[in-house]
C-alpha positions as CSV (number, residue, x, y, z in Angstrom):
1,X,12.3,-36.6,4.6
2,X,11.6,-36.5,0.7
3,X,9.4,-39.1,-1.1
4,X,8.4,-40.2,-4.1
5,X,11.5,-40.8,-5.3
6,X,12.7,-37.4,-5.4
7,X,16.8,-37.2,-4.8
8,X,18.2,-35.8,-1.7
9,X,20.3,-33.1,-3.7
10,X,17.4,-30.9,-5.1
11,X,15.6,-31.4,-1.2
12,X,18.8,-29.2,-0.1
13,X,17.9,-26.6,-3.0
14,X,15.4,-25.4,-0.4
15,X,17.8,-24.6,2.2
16,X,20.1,-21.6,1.9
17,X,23.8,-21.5,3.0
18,X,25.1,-19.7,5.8
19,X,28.3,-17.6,5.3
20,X,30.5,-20.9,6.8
21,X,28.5,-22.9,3.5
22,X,26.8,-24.9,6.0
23,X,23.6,-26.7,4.6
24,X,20.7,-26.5,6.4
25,X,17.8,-28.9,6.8
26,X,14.2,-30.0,8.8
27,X,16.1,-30.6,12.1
28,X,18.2,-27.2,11.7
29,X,15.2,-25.4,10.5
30,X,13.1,-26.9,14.0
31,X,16.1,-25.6,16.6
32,X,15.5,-22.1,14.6
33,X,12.3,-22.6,15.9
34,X,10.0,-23.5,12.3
35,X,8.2,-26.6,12.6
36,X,8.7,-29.4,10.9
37,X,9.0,-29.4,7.2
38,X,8.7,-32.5,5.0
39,X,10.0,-32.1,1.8
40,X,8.5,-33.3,-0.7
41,X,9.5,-31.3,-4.2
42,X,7.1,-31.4,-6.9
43,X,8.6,-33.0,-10.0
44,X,9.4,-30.2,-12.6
45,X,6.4,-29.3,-14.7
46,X,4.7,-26.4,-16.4
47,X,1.5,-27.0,-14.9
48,X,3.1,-27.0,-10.9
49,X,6.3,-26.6,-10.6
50,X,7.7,-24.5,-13.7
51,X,11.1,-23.7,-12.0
52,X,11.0,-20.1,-12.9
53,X,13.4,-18.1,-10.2
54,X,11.7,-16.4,-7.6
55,X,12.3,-12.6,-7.9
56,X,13.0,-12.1,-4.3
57,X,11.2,-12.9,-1.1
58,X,9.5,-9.8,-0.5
59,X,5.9,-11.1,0.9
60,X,4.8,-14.2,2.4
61,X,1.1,-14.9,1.5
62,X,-0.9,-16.9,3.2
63,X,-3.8,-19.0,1.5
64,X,-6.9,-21.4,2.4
65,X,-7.1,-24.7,-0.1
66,X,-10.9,-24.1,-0.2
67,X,-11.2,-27.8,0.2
68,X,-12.7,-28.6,3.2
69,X,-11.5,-31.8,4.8
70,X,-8.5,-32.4,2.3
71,X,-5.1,-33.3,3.9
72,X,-1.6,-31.5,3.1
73,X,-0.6,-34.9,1.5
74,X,-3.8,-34.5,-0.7
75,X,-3.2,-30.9,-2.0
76,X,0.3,-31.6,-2.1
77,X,-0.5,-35.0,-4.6
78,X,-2.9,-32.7,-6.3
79,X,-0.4,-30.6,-7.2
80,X,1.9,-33.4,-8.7
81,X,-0.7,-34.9,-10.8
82,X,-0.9,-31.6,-12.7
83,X,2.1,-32.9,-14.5
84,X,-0.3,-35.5,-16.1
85,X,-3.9,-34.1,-15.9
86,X,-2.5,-30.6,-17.3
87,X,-6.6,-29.1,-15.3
88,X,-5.0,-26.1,-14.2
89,X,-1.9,-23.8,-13.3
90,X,-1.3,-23.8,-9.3
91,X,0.8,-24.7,-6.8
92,X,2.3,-23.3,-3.4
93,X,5.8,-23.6,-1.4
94,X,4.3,-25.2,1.4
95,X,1.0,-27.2,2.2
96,X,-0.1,-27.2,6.1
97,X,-2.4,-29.9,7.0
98,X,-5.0,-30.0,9.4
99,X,-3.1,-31.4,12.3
100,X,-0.6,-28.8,11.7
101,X,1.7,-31.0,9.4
102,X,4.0,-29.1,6.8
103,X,4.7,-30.4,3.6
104,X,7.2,-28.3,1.4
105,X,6.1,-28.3,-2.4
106,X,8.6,-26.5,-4.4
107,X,12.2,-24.8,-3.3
108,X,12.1,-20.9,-1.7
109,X,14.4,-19.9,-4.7
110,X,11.3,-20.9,-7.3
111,X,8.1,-19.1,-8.3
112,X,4.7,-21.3,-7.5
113,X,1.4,-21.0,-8.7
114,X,-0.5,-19.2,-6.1
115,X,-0.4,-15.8,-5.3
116,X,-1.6,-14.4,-9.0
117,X,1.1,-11.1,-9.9
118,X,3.0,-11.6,-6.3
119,X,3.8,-14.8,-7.6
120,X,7.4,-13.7,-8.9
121,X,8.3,-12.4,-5.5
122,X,6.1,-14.0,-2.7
123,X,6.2,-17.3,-0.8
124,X,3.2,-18.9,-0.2
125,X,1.4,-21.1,2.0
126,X,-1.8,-22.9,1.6
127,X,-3.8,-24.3,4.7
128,X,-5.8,-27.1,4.9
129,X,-9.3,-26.6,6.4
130,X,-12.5,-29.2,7.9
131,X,-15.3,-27.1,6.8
132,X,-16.9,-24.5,4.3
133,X,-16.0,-21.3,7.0
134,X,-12.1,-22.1,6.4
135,X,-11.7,-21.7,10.0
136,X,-8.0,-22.7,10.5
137,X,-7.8,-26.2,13.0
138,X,-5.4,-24.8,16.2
139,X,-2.8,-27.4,15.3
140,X,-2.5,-26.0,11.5
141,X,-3.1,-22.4,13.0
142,X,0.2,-22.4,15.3
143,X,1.9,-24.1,12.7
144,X,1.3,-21.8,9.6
145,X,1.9,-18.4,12.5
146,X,5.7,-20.4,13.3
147,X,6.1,-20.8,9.5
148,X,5.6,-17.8,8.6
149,X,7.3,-16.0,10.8
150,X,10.6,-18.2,10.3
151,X,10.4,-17.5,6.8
152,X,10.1,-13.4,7.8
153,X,13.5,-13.9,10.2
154,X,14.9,-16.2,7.3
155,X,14.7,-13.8,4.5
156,X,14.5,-10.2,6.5
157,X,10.3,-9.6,6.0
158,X,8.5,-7.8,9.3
159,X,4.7,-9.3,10.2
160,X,3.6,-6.4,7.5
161,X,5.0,-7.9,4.4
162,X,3.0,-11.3,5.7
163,X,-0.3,-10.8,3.5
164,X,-3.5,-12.3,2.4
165,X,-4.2,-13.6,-0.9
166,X,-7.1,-11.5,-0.6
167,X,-5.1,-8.4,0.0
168,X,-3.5,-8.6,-4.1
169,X,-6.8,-9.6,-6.1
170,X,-9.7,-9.1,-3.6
171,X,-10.6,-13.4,-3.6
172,X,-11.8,-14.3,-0.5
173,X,-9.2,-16.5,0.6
174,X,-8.2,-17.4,2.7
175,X,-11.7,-17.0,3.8
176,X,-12.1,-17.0,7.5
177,X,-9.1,-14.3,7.5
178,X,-11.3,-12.3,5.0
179,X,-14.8,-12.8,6.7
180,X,-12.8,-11.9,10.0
181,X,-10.6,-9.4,9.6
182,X,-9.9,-8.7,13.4
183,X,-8.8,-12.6,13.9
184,X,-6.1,-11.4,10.5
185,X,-4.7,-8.6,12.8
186,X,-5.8,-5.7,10.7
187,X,-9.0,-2.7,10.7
188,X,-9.7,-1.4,7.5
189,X,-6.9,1.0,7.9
190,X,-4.2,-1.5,7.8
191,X,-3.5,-0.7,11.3
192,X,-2.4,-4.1,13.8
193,X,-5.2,-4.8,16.3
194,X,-4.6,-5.2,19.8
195,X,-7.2,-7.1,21.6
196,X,-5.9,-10.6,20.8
197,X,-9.5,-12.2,22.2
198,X,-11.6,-11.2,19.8
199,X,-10.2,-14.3,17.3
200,X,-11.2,-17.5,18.0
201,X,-7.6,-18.7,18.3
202,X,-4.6,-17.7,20.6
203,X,-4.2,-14.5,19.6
204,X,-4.7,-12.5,15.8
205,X,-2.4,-14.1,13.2
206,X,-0.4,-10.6,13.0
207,X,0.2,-10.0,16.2
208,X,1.5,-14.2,17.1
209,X,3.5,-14.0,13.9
210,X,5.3,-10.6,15.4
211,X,5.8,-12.4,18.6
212,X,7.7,-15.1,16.8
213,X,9.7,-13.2,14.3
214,X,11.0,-11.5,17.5
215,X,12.0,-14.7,19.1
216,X,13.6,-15.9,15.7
217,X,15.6,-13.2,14.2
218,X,16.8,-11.6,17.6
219,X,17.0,-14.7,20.4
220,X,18.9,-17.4,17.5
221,X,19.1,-20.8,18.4
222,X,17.7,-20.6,22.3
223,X,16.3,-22.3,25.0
224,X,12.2,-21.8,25.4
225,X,12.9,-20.2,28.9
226,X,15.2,-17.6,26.9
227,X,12.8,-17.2,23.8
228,X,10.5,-16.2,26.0
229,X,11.7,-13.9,27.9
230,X,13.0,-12.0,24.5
231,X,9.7,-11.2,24.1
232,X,9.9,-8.9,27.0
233,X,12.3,-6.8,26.3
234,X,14.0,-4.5,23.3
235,X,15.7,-5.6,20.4
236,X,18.9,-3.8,22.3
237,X,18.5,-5.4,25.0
238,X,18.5,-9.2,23.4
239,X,21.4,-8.2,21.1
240,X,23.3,-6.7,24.3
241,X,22.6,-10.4,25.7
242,X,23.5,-12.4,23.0
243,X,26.9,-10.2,22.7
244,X,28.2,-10.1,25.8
245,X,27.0,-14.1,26.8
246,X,28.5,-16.5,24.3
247,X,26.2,-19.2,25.0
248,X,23.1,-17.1,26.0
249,X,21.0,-20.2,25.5
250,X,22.3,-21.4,28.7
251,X,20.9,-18.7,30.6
252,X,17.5,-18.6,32.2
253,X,15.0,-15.7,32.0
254,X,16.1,-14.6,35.1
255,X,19.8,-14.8,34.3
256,X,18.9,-12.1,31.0
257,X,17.1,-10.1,33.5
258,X,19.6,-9.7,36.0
259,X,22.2,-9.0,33.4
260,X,20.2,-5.9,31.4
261,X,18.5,-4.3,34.9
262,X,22.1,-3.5,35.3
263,X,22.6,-1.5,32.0
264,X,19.3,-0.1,31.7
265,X,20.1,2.7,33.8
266,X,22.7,3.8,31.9
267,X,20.9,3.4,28.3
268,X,18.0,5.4,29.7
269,X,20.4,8.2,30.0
270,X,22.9,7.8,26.9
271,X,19.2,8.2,25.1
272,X,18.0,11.5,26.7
């Protein structure tokens, strides 16, 4: 959807092209598995929106708004009224609001406002928060992890190039990820935690955001049933499914496990 009078052709500048130069948008992006995005592209503007070409996608960073209570619709409006009020610099791709809503700011091929000197090669994402701890609400929690990690499957990133605005200038935002770092997924050695119940939430952000850019880049357009069971087994093993099945989301979990018990066998010794 795109509003405020902004024109439908520069809504499909955020969507890539596929090598058939098939455009993509929302719905396509939700059967890949992202949730929905409403674009709404900031009008072009120094202060916002500068439309300076973004230097590659190498990191996703994720931010807090640090104001508590704000909707994505209000940061996003903030945003646009730096056209006028000319306050500050800042901006970010996408907005997610407190009940999980996503609201897409300026087009993946531009540079936003956000991320300091990763903003010529990062995308980022700024999430709306009810109180001064910046805990994440779970709706805007699963929705910024599914984000994410469709933008990691989208432009080729792993779970490690997903990072903090904290981890390029040391602010403390977003701030419940920096007071917390065993809810971010990392110890002070950079190393992915493992014991998903010591966050609050379903599991640390690193570890849910690995689970989906599994499910994304290796499962394609699937069933639930068969997403989840991809998370099971090897990268081999899911390509070897989606190769020799030409419609492997028609199959059920048990279907993909019947099929690779057969060839496991014979993998296990082709690698000794």
């Amino acid at each position: 959807m795109v509003r405020k009078g902004q024109k439908q052709e520069e809504s499909a500048e955020t969507s890539q092209k596929t090598n058939d130069h098939t455009n993509y948008g929302p719905e396509e992006w939700m059967s890949q598995g992202a949730p929905y995005i409403d674009v709404q592209l900031l009008t072009p503007n120094e202060y916002s929106r500068p439309q300076l070409p973004l230097n590659g996608a190498d990191y996703i960073a994720i931010h807090y708004t640090a104001n508590p209570g704000a909707t994505a619709q209000n940061n996003r409006d903030y945003f646009e009224n730096l056209s006028i009020s000319h306050e500050a610099k800042v901006s970010s791709h996408f907005v997610v609001g407190l009940e999980g809503e996503v609201i897409q700011c300026i087009p993946t091929s531009e540079m936003s406002y956000a991320t300091n000197s990763r903003n010529v090669d990062s995308i980022s994402i700024e999430c709306c928060h009810k109180d001064d701890t910046g805990v994440f609400e779970q709706e805007t929690y699963d929705s910024v992890v599914k984000l994410a990690a469709w933008l990691c499957a989208r432009f080729g990133l792993t779970s490690e190039q997903v990072i903090r605005h904290y981890d390029v200038t040391g602010k403390e935002c977003p701030k419940y990820y920096v007071d917390h770092p065993d809810a971010w997924g990392a110890d002070e050695g950079g190393y992915q935690c493992t014991d998903h119940n010591r966050s609050g939430l379903d599991g640390d952000f690193l570890t849910r955001s690995t689970d989906y850019i599994h499910k994304f880049a290796y499962a394609g357009i699937a069933t639930s049933n068969y997403k989840s069971y991809c998370l099971l087994v090897t990268f081999r093993e899911v390509f070897f499914v989606n190769k020799v099945h030409r419609k492997p989301e028609n199959l059920s979990a048990k279907s993909c496990e019947c099929m690779i018990s057969v060839h496991r066998e014979d993998w296990s010794l082709r690698d000794q």
